[in-house]
C-alpha positions in Angstrom: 0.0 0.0 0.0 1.3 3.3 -0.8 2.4 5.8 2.0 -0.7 8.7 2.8 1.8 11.5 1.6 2.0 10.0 -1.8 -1.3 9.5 -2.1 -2.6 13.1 -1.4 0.2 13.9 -3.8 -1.7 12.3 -6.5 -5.1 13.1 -5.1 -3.9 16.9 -5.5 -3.8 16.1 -9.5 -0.3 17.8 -9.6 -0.4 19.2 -13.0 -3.0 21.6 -11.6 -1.5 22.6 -8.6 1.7 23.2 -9.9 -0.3 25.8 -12.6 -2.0 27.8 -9.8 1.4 27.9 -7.8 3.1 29.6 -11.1 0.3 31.9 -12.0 0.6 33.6 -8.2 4.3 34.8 -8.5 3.7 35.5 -11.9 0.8 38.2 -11.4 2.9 39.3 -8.9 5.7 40.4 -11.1 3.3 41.6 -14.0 1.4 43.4 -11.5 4.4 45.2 -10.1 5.1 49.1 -11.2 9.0 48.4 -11.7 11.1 45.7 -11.8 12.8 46.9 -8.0 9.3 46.5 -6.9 8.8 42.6 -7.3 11.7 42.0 -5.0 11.0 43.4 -1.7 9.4 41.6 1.3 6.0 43.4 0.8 5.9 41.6 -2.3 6.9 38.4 -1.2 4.9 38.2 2.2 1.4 38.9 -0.5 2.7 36.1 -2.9 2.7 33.4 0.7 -0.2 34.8 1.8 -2.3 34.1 -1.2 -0.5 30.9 -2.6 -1.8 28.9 0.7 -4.9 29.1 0.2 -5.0 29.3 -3.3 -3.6 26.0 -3.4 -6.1 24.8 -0.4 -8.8 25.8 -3.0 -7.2 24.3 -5.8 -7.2 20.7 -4.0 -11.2 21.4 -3.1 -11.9 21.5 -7.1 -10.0 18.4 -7.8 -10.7 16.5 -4.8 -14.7 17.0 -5.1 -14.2 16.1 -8.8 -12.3 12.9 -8.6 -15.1 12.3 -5.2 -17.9 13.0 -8.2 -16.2 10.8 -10.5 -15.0 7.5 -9.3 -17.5 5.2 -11.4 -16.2 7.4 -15.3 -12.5 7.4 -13.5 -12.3 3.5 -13.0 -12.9 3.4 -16.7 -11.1 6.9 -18.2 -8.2 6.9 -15.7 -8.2 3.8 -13.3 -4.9 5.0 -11.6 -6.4 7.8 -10.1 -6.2 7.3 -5.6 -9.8 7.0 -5.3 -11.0 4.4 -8.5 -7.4 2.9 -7.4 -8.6 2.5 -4.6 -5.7 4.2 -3.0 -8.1 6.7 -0.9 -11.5 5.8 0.5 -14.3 8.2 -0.4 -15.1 9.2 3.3 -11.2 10.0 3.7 -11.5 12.0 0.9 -14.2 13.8 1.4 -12.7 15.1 4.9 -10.1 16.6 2.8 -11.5 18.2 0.3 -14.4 19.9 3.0 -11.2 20.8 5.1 -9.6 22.0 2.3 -12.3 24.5 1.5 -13.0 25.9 5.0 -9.2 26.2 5.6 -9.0 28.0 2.3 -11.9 30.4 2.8 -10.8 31.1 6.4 -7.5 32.6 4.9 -9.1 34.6 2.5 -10.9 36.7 5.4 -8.4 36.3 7.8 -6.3 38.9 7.6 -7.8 42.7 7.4 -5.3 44.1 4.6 -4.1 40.9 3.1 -6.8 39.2 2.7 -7.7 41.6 -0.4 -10.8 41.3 -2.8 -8.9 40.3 -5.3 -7.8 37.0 -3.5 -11.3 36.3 -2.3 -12.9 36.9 -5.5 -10.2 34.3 -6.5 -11.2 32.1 -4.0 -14.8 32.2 -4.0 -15.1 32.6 -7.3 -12.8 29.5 -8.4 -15.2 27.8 -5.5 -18.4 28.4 -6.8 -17.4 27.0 -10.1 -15.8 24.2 -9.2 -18.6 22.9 -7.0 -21.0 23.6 -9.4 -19.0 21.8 -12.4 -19.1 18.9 -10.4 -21.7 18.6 -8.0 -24.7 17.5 -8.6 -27.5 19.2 -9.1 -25.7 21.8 -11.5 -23.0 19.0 -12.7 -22.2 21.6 -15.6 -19.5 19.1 -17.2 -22.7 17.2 -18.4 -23.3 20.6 -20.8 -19.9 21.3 -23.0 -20.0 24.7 -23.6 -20.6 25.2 -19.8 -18.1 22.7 -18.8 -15.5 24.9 -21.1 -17.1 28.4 -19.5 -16.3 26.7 -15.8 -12.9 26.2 -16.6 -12.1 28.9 -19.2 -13.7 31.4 -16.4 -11.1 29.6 -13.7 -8.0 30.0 -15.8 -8.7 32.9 -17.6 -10.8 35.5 -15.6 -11.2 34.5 -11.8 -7.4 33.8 -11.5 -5.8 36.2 -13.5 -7.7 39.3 -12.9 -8.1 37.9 -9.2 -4.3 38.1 -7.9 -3.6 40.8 -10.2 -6.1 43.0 -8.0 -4.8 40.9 -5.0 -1.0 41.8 -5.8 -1.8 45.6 -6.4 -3.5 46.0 -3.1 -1.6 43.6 -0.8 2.2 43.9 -2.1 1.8 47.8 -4.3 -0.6 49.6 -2.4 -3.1 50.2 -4.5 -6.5 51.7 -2.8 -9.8 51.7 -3.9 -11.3 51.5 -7.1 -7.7 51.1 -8.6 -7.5 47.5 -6.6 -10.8 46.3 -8.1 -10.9 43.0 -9.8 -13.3 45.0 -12.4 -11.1 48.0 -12.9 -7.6 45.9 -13.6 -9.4 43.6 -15.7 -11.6 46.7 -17.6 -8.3 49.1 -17.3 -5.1 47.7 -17.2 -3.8 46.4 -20.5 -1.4 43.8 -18.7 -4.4 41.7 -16.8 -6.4 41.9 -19.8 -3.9 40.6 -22.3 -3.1 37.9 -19.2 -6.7 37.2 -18.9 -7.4 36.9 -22.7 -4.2 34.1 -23.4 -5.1 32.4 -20.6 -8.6 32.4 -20.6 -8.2 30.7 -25.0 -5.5 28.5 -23.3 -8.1 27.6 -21.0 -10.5 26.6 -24.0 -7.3 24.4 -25.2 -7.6 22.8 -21.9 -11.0 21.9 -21.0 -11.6 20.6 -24.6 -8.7 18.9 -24.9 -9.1 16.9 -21.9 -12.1 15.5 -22.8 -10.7 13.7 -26.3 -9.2 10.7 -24.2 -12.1 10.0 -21.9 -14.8 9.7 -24.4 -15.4 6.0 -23.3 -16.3 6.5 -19.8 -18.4 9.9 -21.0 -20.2 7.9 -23.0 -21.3 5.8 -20.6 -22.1 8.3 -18.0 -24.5 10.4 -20.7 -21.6 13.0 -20.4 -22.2 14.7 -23.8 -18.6 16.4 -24.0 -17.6 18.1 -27.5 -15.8 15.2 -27.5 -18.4 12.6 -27.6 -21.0 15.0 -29.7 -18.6 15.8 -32.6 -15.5 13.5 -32.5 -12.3 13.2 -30.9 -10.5 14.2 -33.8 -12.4 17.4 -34.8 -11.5 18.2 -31.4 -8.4 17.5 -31.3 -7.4 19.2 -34.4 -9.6 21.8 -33.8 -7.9 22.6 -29.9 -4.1 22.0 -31.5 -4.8 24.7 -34.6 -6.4 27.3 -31.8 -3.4 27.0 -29.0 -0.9 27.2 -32.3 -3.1 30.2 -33.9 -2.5 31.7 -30.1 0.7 31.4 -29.5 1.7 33.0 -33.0 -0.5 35.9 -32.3 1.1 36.8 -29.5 4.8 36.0 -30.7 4.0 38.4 -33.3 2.4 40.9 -31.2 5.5 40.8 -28.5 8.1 40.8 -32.0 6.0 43.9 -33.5 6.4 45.7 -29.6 9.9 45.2 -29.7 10.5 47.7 -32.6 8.5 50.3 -30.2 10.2 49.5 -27.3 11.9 52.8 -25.4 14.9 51.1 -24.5 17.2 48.2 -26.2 16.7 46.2 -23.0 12.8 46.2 -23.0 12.9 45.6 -26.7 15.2 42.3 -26.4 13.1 41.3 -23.6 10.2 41.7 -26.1 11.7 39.5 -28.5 12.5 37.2 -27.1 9.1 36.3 -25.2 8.5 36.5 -29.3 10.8 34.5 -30.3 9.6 31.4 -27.4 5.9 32.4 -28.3 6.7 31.4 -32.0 8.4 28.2 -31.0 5.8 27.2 -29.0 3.6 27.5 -31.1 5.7 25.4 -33.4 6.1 23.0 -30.8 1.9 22.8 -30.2 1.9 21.8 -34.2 5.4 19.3 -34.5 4.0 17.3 -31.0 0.3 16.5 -32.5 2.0 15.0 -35.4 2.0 11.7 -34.8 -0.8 11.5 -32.1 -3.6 9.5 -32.6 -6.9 11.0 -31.4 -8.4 8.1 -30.7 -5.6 6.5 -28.6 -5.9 7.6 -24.8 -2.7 7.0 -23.6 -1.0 9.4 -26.3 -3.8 11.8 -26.3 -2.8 12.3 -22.7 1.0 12.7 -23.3 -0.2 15.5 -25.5 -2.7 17.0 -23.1 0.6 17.2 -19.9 2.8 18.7 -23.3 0.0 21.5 -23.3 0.5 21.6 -19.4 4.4 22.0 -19.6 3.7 25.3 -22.2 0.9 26.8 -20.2 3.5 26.7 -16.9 6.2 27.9 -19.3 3.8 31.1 -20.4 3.8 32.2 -16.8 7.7 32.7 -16.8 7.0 35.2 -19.4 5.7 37.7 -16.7 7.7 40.2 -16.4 6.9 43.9 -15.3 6.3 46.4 -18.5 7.4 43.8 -20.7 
């Protein structure tokens, strides 16, 4: 039997958690006015702060999932804890409610750091997780409110989220100007943020359903996937995430030729230059992937994983 620790490890689904932990330091820095302002302890007390409970939250989603899907998992992906039979439901189910009032207790617990943009982050994330899960609501059963759940998570609720968080609790930003609304309406880094990783987040929750059309199926979950075909999705997800990241390589190359300063504009291209080849890389790796073959649909799927933590390194302030 496998030790507790290593268990809760894989309970965690680690290719998630790692994601939210990256996205938190990285709004941090995009957030920051200059570059001397990322690296103070201000900055670095907001990042802990938030990336507790964030994380907290994160297991809550994925726990309650896996808790929701043991019957489709012992069919799409047998080697998860609980249809392993690694974690009993009831054990689970004390983590993941622990998890949640642990994470939601942070978000409130402290009068300056607890900002609204970490509880909208937290709430937000929360309220869409349960309800893509749990029944009644059970939204994966509808694709194109499966995708919003997750697209909304990503994209929206997380970036715009610590963005606000990191301008209140680490800058000093007061007000309106720390709004979740006004950096995602006004500031042309969280939008641009928000926007990549909100289409990235379409990549994601499509693409995740190609390899577990078998146990959908049989659960009457109607994903894309199941409705139009694995491999209109999948060709469909890779030519999006490849459009994407050309886009913006083009868009960071064109900036570096406005730049003010020879620094900012080889910084510019060459998160242009990586864009580009990721793009490239999106393209080159679907090559020889069957869509209807699980097991290399899923390498695939944790390739797309490995570029979306890679885009966060990008994040640097007034690039």
């Amino acid at each position: 039997k496998l030790p507790f620790p290593v268990v809760l490890w894989r309970f965690t689904r680690p290719h998630t958690l790692i994601g939210s932990a990256l996205a938190i330091p990285a709004l941090h820095l995009l957030a920051a006015p200059k570059l001397t302002d990322a690296f103070t302890v201000t900055n670095a007390i907001s990042m802990l702060y938030a990336m507790i409970p964030s994380l907290l939250m994160n297991l809550y989603i994925t726990g309650l999932n896996q808790i929701t899907d043991v019957e489709i998992d012992k069919i799409n992906k047998p080697n998860l804890p609980i249809a392993a039979g690694d974690l009993s439901p009831r054990t689970a189910t004390l983590i993941v409610l622990v998890s949640l009032v642990a994470s939601l207790g942070l978000g409130v617990a402290h009068p300056t750091l607890g900002t609204e943009g970490l509880n909208v982050a937290l709430v937000g994330s929360g309220i869409l997780g349960t309800m893509y899960s749990l029944p009644p609501f059970r939204l994966k059963r509808f694709p194109l409110l499966a995708a919003f759940c997750i697209v909304a998570v990503r994209g929206t609720i997380i970036n715009a989220g610590f963005f606000a968080h990191a301008k209140a609790a680490a800058f000093g930003a007061q007000g309106t100007a720390a709004s979740v609304m006004n950096c995602l309406l006004h500031d042309p880094r969280c939008m641009l943020s928000s926007l990549f990783f909100g289409i990235f987040g379409i990549v994601i929750a499509l693409m995740k359903d190609v390899p577990d059309v078998a146990g959908d199926e049989m659960s009457n979950i109607r994903s894309f996937s199941v409705r139009v075909g694995q491999e209109r999705i999948f060709k469909a997800m890779r030519r999006l995430l490849c459009g994407l990241f050309v886009a913006f390589g083009a868009g960071f190359v064109r900036g570096a030729f406005l730049a003010p300063t020879k620094f900012l504009a080889g910084c510019r291209t060459l998160v242009g230059i990586a864009s580009l080849a990721a793009g490239l890389s999106v393209r080159e790796e679907a090559q020889p992937v069957n869509p209807k073959d699980s097991s290399e649909v899923y390498g695939y799927y944790m390739h797309l994983w490995k570029l979306f933590y890679i885009c966060y390194f990008h994040s640097t302030p007034r690039l």
